[in-house]
C-alpha positions in Angstrom: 33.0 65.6 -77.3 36.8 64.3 -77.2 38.4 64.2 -80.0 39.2 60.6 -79.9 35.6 59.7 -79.6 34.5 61.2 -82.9 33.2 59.1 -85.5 32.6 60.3 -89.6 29.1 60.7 -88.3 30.0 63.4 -85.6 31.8 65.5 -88.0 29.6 64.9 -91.6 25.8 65.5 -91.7 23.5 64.9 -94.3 20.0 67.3 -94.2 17.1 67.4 -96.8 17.2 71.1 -95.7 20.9 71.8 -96.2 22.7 71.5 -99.7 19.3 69.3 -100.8 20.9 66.5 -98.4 24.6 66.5 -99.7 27.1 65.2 -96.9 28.9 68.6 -95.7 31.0 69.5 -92.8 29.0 69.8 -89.6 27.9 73.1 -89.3 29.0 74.1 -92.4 27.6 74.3 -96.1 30.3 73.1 -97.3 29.9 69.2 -99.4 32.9 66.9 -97.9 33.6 66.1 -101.6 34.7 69.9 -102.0 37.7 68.5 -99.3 38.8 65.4 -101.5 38.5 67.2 -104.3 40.8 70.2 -104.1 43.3 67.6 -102.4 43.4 65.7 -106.1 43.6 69.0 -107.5 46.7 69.6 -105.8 45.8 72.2 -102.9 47.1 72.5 -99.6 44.9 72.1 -96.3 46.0 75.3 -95.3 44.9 76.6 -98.9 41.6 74.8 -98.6 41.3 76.4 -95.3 41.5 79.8 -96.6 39.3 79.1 -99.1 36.4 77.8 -96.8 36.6 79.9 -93.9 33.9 77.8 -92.0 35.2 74.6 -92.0 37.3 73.7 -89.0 41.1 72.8 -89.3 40.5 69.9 -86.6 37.1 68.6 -87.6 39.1 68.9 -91.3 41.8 66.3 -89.8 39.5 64.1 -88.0 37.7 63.4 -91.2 41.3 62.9 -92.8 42.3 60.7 -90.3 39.1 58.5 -89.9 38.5 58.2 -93.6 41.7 56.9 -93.9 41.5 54.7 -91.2 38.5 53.1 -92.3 40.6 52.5 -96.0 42.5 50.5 -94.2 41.0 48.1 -92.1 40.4 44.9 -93.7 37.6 44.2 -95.5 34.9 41.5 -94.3 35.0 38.1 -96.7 
């Protein structure tokens, strides 16, 4: 899949059987909220990296880059 082609759905699942159903990183167990979370805390990506070894770095930005793109857009009236 090309990178440019990825949507929040591509890189963010949501299982019954993984996490009880918690949004993580694809292939991962690790919740997306654990990403926006240690950024407020004041951690680095490289840090939060380290600290989750399974996440991806680029799935890591994709998510970064689409969230904030959807922020954004405008919002529908």
């Amino acid at each position: 899949m090309k990178k440019s082609s990825l949507t929040l759905d591509d890189l963010i699942i949501s299982d019954p059987e993984v996490m009880g159903g918690r949004r993580v990183f694809r292939n991962t167990r690790v919740p997306i909220e654990v990403l926006f979370e240690n950024l407020a805390d004041g951690m680095s990506l490289d840090e939060i990296l380290d600290e989750y070894e399974t996440l991806d770095r680029d799935d890591v930005v994709a998510v970064l880059e689409l969230t904030s793109q959807a922020m954004s857009a405008p919002r529908a009236a």
